[in-house]
C-alpha positions as CSV (number, residue, x, y, z in Angstrom):
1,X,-70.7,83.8,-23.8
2,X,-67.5,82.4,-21.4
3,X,-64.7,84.0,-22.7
4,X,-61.7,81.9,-22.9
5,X,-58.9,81.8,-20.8
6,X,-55.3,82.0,-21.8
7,X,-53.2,79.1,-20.5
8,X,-50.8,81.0,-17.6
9,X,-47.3,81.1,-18.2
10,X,-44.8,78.9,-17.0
11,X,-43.3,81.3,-14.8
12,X,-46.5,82.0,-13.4
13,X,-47.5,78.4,-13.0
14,X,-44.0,77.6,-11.0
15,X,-43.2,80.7,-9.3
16,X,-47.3,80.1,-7.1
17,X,-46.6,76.9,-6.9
18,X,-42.9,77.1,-5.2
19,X,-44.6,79.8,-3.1
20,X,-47.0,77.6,-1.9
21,X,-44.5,74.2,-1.8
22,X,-41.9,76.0,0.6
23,X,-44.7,77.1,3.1
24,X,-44.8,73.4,4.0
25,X,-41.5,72.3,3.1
26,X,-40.0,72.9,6.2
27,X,-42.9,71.3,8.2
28,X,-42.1,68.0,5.9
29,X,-38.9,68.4,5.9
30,X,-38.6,68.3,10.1
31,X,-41.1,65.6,10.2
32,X,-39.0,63.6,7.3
33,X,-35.6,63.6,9.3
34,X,-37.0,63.2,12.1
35,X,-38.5,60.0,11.1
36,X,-34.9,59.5,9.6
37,X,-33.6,60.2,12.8
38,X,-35.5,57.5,15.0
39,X,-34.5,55.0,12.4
40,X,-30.6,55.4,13.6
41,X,-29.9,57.0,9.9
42,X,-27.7,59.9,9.2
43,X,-29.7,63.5,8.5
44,X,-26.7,65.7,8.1
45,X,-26.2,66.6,4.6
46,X,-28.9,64.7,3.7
47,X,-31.0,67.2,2.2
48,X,-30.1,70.7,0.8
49,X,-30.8,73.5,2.9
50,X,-34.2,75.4,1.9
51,X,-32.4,78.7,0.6
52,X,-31.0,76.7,-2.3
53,X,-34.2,75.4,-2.6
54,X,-35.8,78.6,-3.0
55,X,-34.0,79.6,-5.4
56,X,-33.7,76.6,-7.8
57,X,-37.7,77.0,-7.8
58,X,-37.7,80.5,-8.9
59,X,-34.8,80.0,-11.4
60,X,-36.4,77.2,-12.4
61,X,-39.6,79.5,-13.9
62,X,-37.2,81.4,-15.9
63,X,-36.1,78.3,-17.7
64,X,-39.6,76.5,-18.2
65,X,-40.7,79.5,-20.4
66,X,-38.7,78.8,-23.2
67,X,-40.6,75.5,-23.3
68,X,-43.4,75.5,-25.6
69,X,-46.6,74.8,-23.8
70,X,-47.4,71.5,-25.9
71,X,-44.1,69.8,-25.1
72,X,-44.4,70.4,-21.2
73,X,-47.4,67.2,-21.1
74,X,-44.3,65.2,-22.1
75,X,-41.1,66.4,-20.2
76,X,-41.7,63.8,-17.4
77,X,-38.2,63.9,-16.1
78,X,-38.1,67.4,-15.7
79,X,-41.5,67.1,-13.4
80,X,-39.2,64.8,-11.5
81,X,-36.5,67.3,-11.5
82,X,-38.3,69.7,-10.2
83,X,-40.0,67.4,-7.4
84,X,-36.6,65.9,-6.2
85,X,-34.6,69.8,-6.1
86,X,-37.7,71.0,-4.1
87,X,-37.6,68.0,-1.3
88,X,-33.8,69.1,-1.3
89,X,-32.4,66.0,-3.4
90,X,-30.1,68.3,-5.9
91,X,-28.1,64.8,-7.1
92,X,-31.4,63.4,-7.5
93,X,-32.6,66.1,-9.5
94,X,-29.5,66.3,-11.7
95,X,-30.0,62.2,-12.6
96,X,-33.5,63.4,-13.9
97,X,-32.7,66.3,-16.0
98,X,-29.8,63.9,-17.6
99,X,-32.2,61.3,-18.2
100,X,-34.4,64.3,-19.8
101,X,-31.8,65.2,-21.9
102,X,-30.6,61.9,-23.3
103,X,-34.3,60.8,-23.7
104,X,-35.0,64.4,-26.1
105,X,-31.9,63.5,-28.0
106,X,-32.6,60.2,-28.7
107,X,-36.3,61.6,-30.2
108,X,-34.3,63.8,-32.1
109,X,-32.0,61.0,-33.7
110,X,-35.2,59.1,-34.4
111,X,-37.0,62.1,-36.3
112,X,-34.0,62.7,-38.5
113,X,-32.2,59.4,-39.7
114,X,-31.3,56.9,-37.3
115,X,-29.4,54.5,-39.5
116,X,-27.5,57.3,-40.5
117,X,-26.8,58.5,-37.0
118,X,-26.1,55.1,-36.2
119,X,-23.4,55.0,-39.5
120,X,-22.1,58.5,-37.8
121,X,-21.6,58.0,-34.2
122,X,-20.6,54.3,-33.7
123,X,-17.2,54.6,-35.1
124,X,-16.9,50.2,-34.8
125,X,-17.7,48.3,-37.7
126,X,-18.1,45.6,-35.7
127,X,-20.7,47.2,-32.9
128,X,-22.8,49.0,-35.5
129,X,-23.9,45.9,-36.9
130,X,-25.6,45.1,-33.7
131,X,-27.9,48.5,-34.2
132,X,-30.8,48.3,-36.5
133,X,-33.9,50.0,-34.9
134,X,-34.8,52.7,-32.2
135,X,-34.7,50.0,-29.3
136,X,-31.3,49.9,-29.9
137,X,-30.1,53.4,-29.3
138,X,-29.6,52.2,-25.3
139,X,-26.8,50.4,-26.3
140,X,-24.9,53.6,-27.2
141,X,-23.1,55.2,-24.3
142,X,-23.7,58.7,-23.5
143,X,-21.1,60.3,-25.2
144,X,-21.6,58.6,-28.5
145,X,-25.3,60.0,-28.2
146,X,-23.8,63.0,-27.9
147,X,-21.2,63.4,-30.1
148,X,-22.9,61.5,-32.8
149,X,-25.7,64.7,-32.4
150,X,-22.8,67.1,-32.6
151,X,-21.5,65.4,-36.1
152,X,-24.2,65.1,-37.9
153,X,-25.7,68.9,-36.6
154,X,-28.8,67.9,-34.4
155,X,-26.5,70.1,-31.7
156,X,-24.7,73.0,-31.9
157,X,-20.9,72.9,-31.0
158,X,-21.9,75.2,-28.1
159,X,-24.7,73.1,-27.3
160,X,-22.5,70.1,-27.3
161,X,-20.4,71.8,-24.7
162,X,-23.0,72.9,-22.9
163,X,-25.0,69.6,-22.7
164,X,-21.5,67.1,-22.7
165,X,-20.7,69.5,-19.0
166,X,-24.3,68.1,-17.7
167,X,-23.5,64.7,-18.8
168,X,-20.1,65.0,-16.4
169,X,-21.6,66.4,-13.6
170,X,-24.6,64.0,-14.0
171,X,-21.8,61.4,-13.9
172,X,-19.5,63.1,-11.5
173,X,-22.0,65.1,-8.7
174,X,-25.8,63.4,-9.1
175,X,-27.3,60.3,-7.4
176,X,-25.8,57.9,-10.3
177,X,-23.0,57.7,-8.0
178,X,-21.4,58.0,-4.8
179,X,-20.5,61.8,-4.0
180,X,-19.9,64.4,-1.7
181,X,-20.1,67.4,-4.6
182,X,-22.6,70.3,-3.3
183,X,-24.7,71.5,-6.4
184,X,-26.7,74.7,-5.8
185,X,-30.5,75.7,-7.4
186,X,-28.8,78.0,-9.9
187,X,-26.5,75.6,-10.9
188,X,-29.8,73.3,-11.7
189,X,-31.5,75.9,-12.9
190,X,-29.0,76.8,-15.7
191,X,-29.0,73.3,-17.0
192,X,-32.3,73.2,-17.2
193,X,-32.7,75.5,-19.6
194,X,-29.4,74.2,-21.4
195,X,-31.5,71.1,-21.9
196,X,-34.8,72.8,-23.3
197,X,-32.9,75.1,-25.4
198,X,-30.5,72.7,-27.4
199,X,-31.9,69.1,-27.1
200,X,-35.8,70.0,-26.8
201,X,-36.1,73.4,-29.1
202,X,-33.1,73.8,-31.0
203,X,-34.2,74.0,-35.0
204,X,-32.5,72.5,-37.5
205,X,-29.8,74.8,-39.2
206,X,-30.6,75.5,-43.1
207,X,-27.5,72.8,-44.0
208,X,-29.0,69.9,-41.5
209,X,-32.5,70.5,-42.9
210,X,-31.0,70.0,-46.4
211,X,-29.4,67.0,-45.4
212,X,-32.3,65.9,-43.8
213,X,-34.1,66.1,-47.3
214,X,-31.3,64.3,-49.2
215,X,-31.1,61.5,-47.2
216,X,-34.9,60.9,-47.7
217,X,-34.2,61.2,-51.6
218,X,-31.3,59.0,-51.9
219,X,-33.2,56.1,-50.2
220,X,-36.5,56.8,-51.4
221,X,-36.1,55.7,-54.9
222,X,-33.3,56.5,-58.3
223,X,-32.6,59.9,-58.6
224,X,-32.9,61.7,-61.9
225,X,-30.2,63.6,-63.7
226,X,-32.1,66.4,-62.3
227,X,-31.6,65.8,-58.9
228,X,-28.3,64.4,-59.3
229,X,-27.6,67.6,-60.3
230,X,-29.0,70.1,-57.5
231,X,-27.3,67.5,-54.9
232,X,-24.6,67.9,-56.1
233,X,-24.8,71.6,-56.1
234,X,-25.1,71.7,-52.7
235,X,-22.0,69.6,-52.1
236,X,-19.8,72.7,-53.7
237,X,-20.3,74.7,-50.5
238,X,-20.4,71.7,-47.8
239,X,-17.0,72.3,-45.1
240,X,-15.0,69.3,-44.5
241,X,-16.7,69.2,-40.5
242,X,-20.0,68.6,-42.2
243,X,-19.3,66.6,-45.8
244,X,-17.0,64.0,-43.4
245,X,-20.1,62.9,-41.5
246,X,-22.4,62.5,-44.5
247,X,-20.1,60.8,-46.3
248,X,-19.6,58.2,-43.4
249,X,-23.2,57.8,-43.5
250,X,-23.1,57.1,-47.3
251,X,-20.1,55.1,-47.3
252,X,-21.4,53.2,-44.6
253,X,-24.8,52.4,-46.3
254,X,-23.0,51.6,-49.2
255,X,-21.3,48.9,-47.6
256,X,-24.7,47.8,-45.9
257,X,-25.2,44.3,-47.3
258,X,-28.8,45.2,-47.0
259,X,-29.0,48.5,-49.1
260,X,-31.5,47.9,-52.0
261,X,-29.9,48.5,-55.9
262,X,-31.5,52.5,-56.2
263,X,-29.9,53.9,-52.9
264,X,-26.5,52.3,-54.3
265,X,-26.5,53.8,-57.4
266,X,-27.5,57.1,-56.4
267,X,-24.5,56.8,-54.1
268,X,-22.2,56.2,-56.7
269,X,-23.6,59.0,-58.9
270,X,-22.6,61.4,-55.8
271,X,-19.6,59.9,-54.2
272,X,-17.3,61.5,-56.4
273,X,-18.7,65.1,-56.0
274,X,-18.8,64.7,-52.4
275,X,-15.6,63.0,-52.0
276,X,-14.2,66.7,-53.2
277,X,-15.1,68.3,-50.2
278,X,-14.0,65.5,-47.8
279,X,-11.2,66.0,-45.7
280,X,-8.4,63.6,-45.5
281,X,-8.5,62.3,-41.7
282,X,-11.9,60.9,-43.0
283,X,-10.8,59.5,-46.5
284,X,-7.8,57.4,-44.7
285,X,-10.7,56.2,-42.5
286,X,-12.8,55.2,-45.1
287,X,-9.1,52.6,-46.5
288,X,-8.9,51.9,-42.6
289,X,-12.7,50.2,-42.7
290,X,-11.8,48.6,-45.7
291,X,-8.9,46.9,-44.5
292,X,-10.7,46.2,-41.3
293,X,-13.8,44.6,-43.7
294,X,-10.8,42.4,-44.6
295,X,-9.1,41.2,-41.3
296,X,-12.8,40.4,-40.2
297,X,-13.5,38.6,-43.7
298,X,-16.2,40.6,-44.4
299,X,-15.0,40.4,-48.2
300,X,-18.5,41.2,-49.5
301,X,-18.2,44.8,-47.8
302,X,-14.9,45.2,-48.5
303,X,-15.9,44.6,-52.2
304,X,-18.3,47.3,-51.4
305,X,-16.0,49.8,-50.1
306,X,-13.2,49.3,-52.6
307,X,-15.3,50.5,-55.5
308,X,-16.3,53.5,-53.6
309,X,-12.7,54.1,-53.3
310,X,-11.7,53.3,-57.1
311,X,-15.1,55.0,-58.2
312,X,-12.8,58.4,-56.4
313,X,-8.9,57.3,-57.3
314,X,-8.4,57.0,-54.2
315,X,-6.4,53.9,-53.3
316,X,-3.8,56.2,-52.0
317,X,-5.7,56.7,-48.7
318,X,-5.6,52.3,-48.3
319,X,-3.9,51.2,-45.4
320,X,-0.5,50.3,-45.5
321,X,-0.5,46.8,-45.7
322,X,-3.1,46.9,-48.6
323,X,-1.3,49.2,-50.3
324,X,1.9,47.6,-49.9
325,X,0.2,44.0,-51.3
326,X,-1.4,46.0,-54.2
327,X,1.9,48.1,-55.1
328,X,3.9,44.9,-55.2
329,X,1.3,43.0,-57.4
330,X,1.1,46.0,-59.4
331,X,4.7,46.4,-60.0
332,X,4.6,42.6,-61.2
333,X,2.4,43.0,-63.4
334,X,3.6,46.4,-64.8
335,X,7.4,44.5,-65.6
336,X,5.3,41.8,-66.7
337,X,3.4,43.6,-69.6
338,X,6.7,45.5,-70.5
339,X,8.2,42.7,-71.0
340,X,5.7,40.9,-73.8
341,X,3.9,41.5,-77.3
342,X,1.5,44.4,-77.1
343,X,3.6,46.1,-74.0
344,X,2.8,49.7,-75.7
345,X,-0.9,49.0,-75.4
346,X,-0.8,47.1,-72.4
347,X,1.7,49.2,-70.0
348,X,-0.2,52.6,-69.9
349,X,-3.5,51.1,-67.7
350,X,-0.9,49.6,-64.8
351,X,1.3,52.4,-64.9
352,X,-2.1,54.7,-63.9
353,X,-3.2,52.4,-61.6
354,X,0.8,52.2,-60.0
355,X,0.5,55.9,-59.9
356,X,-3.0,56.0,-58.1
357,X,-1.5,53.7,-55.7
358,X,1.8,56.2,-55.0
359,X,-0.2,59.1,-54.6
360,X,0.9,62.6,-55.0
361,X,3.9,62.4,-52.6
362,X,5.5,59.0,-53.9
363,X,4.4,57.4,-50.6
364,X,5.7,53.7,-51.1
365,X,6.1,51.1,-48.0
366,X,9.7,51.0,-47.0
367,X,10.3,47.8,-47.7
368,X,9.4,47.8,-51.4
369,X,11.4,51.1,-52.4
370,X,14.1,49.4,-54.0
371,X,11.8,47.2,-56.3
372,X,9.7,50.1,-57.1
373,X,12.5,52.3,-57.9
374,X,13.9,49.8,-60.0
375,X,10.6,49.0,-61.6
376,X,10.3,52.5,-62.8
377,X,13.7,53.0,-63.9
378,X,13.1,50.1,-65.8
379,X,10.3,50.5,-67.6
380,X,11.0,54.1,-68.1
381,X,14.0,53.2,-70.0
382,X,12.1,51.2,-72.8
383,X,12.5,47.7,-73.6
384,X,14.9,49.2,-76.5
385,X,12.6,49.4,-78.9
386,X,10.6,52.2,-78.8
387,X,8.8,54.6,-76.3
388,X,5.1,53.6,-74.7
389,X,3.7,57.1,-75.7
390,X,1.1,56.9,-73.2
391,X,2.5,55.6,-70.6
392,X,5.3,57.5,-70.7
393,X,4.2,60.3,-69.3
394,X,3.1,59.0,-66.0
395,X,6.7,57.6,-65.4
396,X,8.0,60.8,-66.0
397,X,5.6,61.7,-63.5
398,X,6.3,58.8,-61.0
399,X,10.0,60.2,-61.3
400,X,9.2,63.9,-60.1
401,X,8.0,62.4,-57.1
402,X,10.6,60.0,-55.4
403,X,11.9,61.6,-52.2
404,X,16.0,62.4,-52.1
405,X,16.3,58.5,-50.9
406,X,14.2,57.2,-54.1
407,X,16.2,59.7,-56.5
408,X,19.3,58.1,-54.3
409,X,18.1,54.1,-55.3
410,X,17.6,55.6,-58.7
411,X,21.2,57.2,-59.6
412,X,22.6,53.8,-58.6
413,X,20.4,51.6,-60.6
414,X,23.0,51.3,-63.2
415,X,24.6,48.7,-60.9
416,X,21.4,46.2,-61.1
417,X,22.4,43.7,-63.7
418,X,19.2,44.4,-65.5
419,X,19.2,48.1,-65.9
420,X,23.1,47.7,-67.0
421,X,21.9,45.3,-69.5
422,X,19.1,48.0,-71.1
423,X,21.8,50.6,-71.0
424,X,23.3,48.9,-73.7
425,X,21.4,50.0,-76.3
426,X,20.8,53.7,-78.1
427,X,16.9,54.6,-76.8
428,X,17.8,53.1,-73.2
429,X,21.0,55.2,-73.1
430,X,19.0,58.4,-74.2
431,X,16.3,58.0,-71.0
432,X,19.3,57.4,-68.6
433,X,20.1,60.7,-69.6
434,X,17.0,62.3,-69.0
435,X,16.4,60.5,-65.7
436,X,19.8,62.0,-64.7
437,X,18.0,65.3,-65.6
438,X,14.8,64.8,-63.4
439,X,16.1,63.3,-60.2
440,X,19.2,65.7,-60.1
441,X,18.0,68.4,-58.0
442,X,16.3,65.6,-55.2
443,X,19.6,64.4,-54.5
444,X,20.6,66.2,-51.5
445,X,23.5,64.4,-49.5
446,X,26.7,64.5,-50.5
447,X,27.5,61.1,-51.3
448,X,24.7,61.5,-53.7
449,X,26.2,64.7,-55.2
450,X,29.6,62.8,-55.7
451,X,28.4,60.1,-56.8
452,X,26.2,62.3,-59.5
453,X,28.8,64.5,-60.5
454,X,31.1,61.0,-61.6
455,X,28.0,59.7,-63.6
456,X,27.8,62.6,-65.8
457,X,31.4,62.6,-66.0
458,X,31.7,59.3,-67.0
459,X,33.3,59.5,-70.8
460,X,32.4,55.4,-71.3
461,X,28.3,54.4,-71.9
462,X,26.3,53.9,-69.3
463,X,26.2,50.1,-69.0
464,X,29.9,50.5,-68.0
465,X,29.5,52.5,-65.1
466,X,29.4,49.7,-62.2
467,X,32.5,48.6,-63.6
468,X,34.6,51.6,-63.2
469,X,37.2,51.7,-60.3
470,X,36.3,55.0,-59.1
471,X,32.8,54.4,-59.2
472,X,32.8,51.1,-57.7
473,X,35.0,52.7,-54.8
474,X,31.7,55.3,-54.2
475,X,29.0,53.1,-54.3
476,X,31.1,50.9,-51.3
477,X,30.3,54.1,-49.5
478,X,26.6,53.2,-49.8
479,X,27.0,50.6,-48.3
480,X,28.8,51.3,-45.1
């Protein structure tokens, strides 16, 4: 019987052959320039001298055995490589081993989720919608591909690095452009195995796999309670750096006009767990896309994205201009309902929805302070007749988070015709006082601490106040 013989190493394989190669190499190379020479071209520089050669094919061994045998029969580039750096064509060589490299990553991309990557790396609405299918992956540049790996963990950060420095020099120092750089054979070497160890044979971490998995399930077909469950789970634990891309991905399927009726629902069953662990860069982005949806007229996906936004409470994170439309046309509609029949039932929805809108910090568009100061004075002070109960509270709340220029537009509200006209009455004049009470400590400049130290002291009722000599005299000194 033939026994059967072990495929040799690459090291092996490489280190006879470069053996072999540089015996004659010096031959070709004489003949080659020569050639060059007659022809009236330049030789000097041309090639790089043998030493270098010599040891790029030696170093090169090294790298090729962390290359799994059965992947070798398709790393074409890096046969080119390898021919071009022993001829003496290190630029050459470089452009190959890029070309290598972008051609594993984009197999990579493909294996994992490519509409996802695609929802990842190509930050413009606008230019994603011209990606649909793996023929389209050319028309991301280079750094996208990369960084787009990096986000959604088919690199490492170090690999990133590592891979994103080839890309430079393979822009900066290889035949893709004009250049004097010298590169040497260990230089070559080095990014050789770069390439085969995080774009060829890097592994999936434990989180990417999972993702892997979940994005499979959430487009495969409606999830169970079950599994809505154990995704969620996962989500508990998920960083910021790695729940920001995958909620880009589902936020940007979401809004995917073609996404069938199961992958949206089981989006909106995990939004809001997953929205927990997203960070806040990436939740203003998700407003910013919206309002983008809408200066492009897009107003299906903008439809789309606003529900994933109210599905979360989080219409604080809208651009500015939307909030600033929906803040006023809440605040209309909040004064509205106070002011007709069923204003106990009706104010407490608007006020919550006025409060979303705020956010925590009381962040209001400059221009619509004072009619959102006064709004909530207002309607904090009753329409005389008794107190919304459950509104109430979130005006109290509204209150504790003006700024010391809100609390400011607050103390002197008793000067607008229509809070002096509530202030004449017993339930108004008992909320003035405890508005006095919450905005007291915000108000930090001295006018403002005069000017609060004469209210209290004011012996009259309130709706008198912006007639008082003294008290008209200080709020001239607003004005100034």
């Amino acid at each position: 019987m033939t026994g059967h013989l072990e495929p040799r190493t690459a090291s092996e394989v490489v280190a006879e052959a470069s053996e072999t190669a540089l015996q004659g190499l010096q031959t070709f190379e004489d003949l080659v320039l020569g050639i060059i020479a007659e022809s009236g071209l330049p030789t000097d520089g041309i090639l790089v001298e043998l030493g270098e050669r010599h040891v790029l094919m030696k170093s090169t061994a090294f790298a090729l055995a962390k290359l799994p045998f059965e992947k070798r029969g398709q790393a074409n580039y890096i046969s080119k490589m390898i021919i071009a750096g022993s001829v003496g064509l290190f630029d050459a060589a470089l452009n190959y081993l890029w070309d290598e490299t972008v051609l594993e990553l984009r197999k990579r991309v493909v294996n994992f989720d490519l509409q996802y990557f695609y929802e990842v790396a190509e930050k413009s609405d606008n230019k994603r919608k011209e990606l649909k299918d793996e023929d389209d992956l050319p028309k991301l540049d280079d750094q996208k591909l990369l960084s787009g790996c990096r986000e959604i963990g088919l690199i490492s950060d170090i690999g990133f690095q590592e891979l994103d420095l080839i890309r430079y020099m393979r822009n900066w120092a290889s035949a893709a452009h004009p250049n004097q750089v010298q590169l040497d054979g260990l230089q070559l070497a080095h990014w050789l195995g770069a390439c085969i160890k995080h774009a060829i044979t890097l592994p999936y971490d434990q989180i990417t796999a999972q993702v892997k998995k979940l994005l499979v399930k959430v487009k495969e077909k409606r999830l169970d309670d079950g599994a809505i469950k154990e995704i969620s789970s996962f989500f508990v634990n998920l960083p910021p750096v790695q729940a920001d891309p995958l909620a880009s991905g589902f936020f940007g399927r979401y809004t995917d006009l073609t996404t069938g009726p199961e992958t949206l629902d089981n989006i909106r069953r995990l939004w809001p767990e997953l929205w927990n662990q997203v960070s806040d860069e990436a939740r203003y982005n998700f407003g910013f896309r919206l309002g983008r949806f809408r200066a492009n007229g897009d107003q299906e996906q903008a439809d789309l994205a606003r529900q994933l936004i109210d599905l979360v409470n989080g219409a604080t994170y809208l651009p500015s201009e939307e909030r600033a439309w929906e803040i006023d046309a809440a605040l209309d509609e909040l004064i509205d309902a106070h002011n007709n029949w069923n204003n106990f039932y009706n104010e407490p929805s608007i006020a919550r929805r006025l409060q979303e809108l705020v956010g925590q910090h009381g962040d209001v568009p400059e221009g619509l302070s004072r009619k959102y100061v006064l709004g909530i004075v207002e309607v904090f002070l009753t329409n005389g007749n008794g107190v919304a109960v459950n509104a109430d509270p979130v005006y109290r709340d509204l209150i504790t988070r003006f700024d010391p220029q809100q609390a400011s537009l607050a103390l002197r509200a008793f000067a607008d015709p229509v809070i002096a006209s509530k202030l004449q009455w017993p339930l108004p004049q008992e909320k003035w006082t405890e508005l006095l009470g919450l905005i007291g400590s915000k108000l930090t400049g001295r006018t403002d601490r005069e000017l609060f130290e004469a209210v209290q002291g004011f012996p009259g009722q309130p709706h008198l106040l912006a007639k008082d000599s003294g008290i008209k005299a200080q709020l001239k000194r607003f004005e100034d």
